[in-house]
N, C-alpha and C positions, 0 to 999 in steps of 0.2 A: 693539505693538498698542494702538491708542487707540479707548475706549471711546466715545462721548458719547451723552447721553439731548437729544429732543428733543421738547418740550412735553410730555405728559405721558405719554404709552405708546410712543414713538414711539423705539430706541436703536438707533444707527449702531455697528458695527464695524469699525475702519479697521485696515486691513495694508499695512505696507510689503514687496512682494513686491522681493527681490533685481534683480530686473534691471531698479528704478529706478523703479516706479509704485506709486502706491497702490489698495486693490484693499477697495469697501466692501462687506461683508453687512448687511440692515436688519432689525430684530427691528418686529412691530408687536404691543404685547401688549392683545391685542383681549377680548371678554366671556366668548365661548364658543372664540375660539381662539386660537392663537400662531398670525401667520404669518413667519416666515423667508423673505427676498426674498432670492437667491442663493443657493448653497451654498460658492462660493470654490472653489478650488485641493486639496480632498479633508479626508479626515475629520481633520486637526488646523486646517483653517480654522475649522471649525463646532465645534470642542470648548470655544472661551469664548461661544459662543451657546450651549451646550447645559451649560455651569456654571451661567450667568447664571438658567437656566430651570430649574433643580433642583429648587426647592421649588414650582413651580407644575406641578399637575400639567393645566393644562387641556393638550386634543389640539393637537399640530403642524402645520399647512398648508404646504407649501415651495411657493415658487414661483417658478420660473424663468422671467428676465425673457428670455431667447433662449437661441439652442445653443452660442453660446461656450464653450470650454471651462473659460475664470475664473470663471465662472456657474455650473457643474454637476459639477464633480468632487466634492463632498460629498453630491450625490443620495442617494447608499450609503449613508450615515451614519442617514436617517430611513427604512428598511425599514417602517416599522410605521405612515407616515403619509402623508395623502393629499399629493403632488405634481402640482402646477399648470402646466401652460402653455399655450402656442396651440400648435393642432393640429400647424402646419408645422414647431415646435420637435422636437417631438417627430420627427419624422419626419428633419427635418436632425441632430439629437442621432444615432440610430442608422445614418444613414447618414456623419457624419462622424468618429464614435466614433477610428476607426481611425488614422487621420490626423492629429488631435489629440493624441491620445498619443505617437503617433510625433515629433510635431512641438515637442509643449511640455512632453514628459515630465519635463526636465530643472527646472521648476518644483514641479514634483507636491509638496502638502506631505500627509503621512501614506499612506495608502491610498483606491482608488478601483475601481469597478467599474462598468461602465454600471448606471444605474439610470433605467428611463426615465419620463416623468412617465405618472400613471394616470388624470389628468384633465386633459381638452384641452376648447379651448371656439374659437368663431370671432371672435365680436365684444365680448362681455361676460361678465363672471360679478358675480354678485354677494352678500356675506356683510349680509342685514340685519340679524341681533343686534350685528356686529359691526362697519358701517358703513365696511365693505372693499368699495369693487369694483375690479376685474381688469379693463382696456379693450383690446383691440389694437390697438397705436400703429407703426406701421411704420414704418422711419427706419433708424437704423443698420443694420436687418438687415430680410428680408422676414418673419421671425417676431419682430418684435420686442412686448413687451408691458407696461404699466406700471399701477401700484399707487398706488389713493388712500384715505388715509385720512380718510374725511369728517368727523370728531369734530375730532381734530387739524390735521386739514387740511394734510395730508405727503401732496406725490407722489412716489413711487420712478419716476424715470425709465427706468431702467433704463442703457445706454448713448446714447440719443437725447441727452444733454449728454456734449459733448467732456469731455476727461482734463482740465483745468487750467484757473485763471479765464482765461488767455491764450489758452485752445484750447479754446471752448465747442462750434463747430462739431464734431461728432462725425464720425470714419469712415464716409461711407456706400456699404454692400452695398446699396445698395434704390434706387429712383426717387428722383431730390430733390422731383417734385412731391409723393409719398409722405409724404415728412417734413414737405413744408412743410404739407400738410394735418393730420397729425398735430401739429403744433406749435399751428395756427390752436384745433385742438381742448384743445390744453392750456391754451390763452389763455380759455377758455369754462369751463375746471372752476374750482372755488370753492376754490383752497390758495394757506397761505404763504409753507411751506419746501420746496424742491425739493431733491431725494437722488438719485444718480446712482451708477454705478457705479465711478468712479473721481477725483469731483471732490470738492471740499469741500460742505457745504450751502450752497445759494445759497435765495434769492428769488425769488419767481414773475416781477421783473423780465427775468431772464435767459432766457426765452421769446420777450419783443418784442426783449431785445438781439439775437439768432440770430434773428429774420426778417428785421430790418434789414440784418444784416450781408448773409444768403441774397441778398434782395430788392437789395441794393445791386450784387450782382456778376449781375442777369439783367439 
């Protein structure tokens, strides 16, 4: 597991999950809150986020970037704090619960129970002490949603950037005009470093790389 802090509040979690990927959690340590973007593969994902956080006691915010199951299996772990997503997450989380488990239980790292988020929103949320907002960005998935930190100027993409610098294009569950619309909108917010859930941190460059690419094969 490799740590890295990025610009000044801003610390990646990277795991190498067994069967060949890597697989990031994003701490963003804001005024009045922590938020933890993902929860990983269950509660021994989230146990060097919740080391790291020992001595601070401010409150925890989770927020789930969609209903994949590599995103939500440590939900359980934060019982006692508010859990973020768009509305359709939450709704695909309990309807796919089943099936996930069944399907990629053989990953599971610790313990997991459904935990479903307790605040859902449609278009935006937003933390002003803390200069967090939450947008819905649709792309890899039709609940998909991403995290900016306006201080730092770190967006969590969430899965809307591919697994590898050679695989930016991501999976997409959703419309591609979806994504490509969400992308146009990434290219409009004000950040540096872009954080994904599976790729290294890149640069706000890698936005217009993946429309070109998009826009080259319509």
């Amino acid at each position: 597991m490799k740590i890295e802090k990025i610009k000044n509040r801003n610390v990646l979690f990277t795991y190498s999950v067994p069967k060949g990927w890597d697989l990031n959690l994003h701490l963003i340590k804001g005024n009045k809150y922590n938020f933890i973007i993902d929860t990983g593969l269950g509660s021994l994902s989230v146990e060097p986020i919740k080391k790291y956080l020992e001595d601070d006691d401010k409150p925890i915010v989770v927020i789930n970037t969609h209903y994949h199951w590599d995103h939500i299996w440590g939900n359980s772990s934060f019982k006692d704090s508010v859990i973020i997503s768009h509305k359709l997450c939450r709704e695909m989380i309990e309807s796919n619960w089943e099936e996930m488990m069944q399907k990629w239980k053989d990953v599971l790292s610790g313990e997991t129970e459904m935990s479903l988020p307790c605040m859902t929103f449609e278009n935006e949320l937003y933390f002003p002490e803390d200069k967090v907002r939450i947008i819905y960005t649709p792309g890899h998935t039709v609940d998909s949603i991403s995290v900016i930190d306006e201080e730092d100027k770190v967006l969590n993409a969430g899965d809307n950037i591919g697994d590898t610098v050679d695989e930016i294009i991501p999976s997409l569950y959703c419309e591609k005009n979806l994504y490509i619309d969400t992308l146009i909108k990434y290219s409009k917010l004000d950040f540096e470093f872009c954080v994904s859930g599976h790729n290294v941190i890149l640069d706000k460059s890698v936005i217009e790389r993946i429309l070109l690419l998009l826009t080259s094969k319509i």
